[in-house]
N, C-alpha and C positions, 0 to 999 in steps of 0.2 A: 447409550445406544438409542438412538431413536428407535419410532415404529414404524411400520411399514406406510401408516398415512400421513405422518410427519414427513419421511423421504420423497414420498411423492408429492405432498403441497412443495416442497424445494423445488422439485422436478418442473412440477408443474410452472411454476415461478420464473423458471430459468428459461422452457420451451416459450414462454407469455413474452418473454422479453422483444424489442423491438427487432432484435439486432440478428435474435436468433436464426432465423431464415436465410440470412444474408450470407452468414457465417459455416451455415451447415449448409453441403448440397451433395451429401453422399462419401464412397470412400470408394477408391481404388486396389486400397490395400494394395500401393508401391512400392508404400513403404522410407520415398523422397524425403518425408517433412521430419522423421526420427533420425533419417539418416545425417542432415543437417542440423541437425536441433543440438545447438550446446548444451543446454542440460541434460541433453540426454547422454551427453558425456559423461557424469559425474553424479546425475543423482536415478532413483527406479522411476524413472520417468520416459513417458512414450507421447509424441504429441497424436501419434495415430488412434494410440488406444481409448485417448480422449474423445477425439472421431469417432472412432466406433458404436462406445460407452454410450455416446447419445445418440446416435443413429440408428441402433440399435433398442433403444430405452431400455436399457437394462437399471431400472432404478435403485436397486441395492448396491452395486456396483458403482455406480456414479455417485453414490455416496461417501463408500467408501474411498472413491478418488477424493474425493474433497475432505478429507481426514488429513492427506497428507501430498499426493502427488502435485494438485493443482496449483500448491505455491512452490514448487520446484521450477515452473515455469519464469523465464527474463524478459516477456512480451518481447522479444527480439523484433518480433514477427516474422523471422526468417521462414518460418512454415507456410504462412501465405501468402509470402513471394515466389516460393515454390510449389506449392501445392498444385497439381495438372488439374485441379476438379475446383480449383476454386477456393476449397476451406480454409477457414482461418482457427487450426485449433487455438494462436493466441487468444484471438476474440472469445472461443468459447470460454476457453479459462477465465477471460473475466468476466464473464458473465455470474461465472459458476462462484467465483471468487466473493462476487458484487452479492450475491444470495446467501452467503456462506456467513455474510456479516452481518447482513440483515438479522438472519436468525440465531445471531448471537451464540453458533460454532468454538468450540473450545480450540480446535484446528486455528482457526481463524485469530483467536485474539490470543495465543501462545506464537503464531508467526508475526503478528504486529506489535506484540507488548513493545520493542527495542524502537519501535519508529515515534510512543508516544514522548517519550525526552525529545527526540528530535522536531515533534508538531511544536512543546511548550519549549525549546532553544529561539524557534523562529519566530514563534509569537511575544517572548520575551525580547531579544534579542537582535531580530534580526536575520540570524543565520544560522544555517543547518547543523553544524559543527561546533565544535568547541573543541581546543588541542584533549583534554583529558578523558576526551571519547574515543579516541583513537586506540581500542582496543580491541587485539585477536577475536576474543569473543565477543562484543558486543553488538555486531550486524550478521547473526547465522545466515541470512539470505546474499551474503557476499560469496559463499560456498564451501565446501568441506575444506577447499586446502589454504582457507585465509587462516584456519587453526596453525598450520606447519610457518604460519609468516614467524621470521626471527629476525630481527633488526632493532638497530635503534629508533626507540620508541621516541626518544627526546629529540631527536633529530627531524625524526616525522610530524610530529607537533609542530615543530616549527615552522613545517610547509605549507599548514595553514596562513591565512592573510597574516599581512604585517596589521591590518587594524586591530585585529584582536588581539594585539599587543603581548599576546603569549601567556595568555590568563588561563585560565581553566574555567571561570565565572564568566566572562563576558564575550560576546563579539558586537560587531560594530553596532551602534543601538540606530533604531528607527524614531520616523517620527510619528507622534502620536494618530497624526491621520491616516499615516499607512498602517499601523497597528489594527486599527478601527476597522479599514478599506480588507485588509486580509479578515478577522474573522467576522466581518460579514461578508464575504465570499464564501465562507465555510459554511455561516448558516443558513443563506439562500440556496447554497448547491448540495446542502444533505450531509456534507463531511463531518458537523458536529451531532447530526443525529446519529448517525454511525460510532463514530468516537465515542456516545455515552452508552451505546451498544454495547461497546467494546472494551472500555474503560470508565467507570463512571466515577472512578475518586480523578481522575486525570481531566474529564473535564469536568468537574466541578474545580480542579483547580485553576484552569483556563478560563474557563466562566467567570470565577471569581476577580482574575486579574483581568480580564476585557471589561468588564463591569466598571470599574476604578479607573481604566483608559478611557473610556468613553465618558465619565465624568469628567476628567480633568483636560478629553476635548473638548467638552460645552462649556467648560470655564475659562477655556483659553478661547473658545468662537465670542463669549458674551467679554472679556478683556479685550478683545479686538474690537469686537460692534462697539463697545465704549467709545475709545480713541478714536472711533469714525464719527 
């Protein structure tokens, strides 16, 4: 449990963001944005009450939203397409989200543990997937009743690309530049600071394997310059 000055540098954090003002402009309490809001089908989730929560600055409370509710949220954005007042409780969520990770929230890196296979799939790889991830439980942010899914698992597998040739190990592979070209995208735009945030045996394992790509692109750029 944090403290109460710890909740509020969050707070504080979150109100500092650019996006904030844009995002919050009040609340009607209509009640519209829940009433539309798919997860608010399914899980204790209000997109209003997130309005509120900050419009209000009730900073214990908005903490406790980011324990749990705020990744209930599908950025649909269905809420501020609807919203009469403007609000985008999406946008707040990610804001609150974007903070939540920063500060290296237990919330936070128990809701993304399942996405870091999926960052070292793509960085390895290629691609998101792999058929032997195709399992009921292994994406909880798909929703409560992906658990009830009963079919053919081998079937589904399958539906993945034909390049992946129906491996469990591989999909289609990249080439070393685009390897290189994505995780420095990740580390110019903050994604790998966050990930070591969040996970720091997961990217030291990433780290380790871009390291060895990026040597064996300067091996392949100096084998070219040769032949020129």
């Amino acid at each position: 449990m944090a403290t109460y000055a710890e909740m509020k540098e969050m707070f504080d954090e979150v109100r500092a963001d650019f996006r904030y003002d844009h995002e919050l402009n009040g609340c009607l309490n209509c009640g519209i944005c829940t009433a539309t809001c798919p997860s608010a089908q399914f899980y204790d989730y209000s997109p209003r009450e997130i309005v509120q929560l900050l419009w209000t600055e009730n900073i214990e409370q908005i903490y406790d939203a980011m324990q749990e509710k705020i990744w209930a949220c599908a950025q649909c954005m269905t809420c501020a397409a609807r919203c009469p007042f403007k609000n985008s409780p999406g946008g707040l969520v990610m804001i609150l989200r974007e903070v939540s990770i920063r500060h290296g929230m237990q919330s936070a890196k128990d809701v993304l543990r399942p996405f870091g296979r999926v960052m070292l799939k793509l960085i390895t790889t290629g691609n998101q997937l792999s058929p032997d991830m195709i399992q009921p439980d292994h994406f909880p942010d798909w929703g409560p009743n992906i658990q009830k899914v009963e079919g053919d698992l081998r079937i589904l597998r399958k539906a993945i690309p034909v390049r992946t040739l129906q491996t469990v190990e591989t999909a289609w592979e990249v080439s070393l530049k685009t390897s290189v070209e994505m995780y420095t995208i990740w580390e110019m735009t903050g994604v790998l600071k966050s990930l070591e945030t969040m996970d720091e045996n997961l990217f030291d394992v990433i780290e380790d394997f871009i390291d060895e790509k990026r040597e064996d692109y300067e091996d392949w750029l100096e084998s070219q310059s040769d032949k020129d």
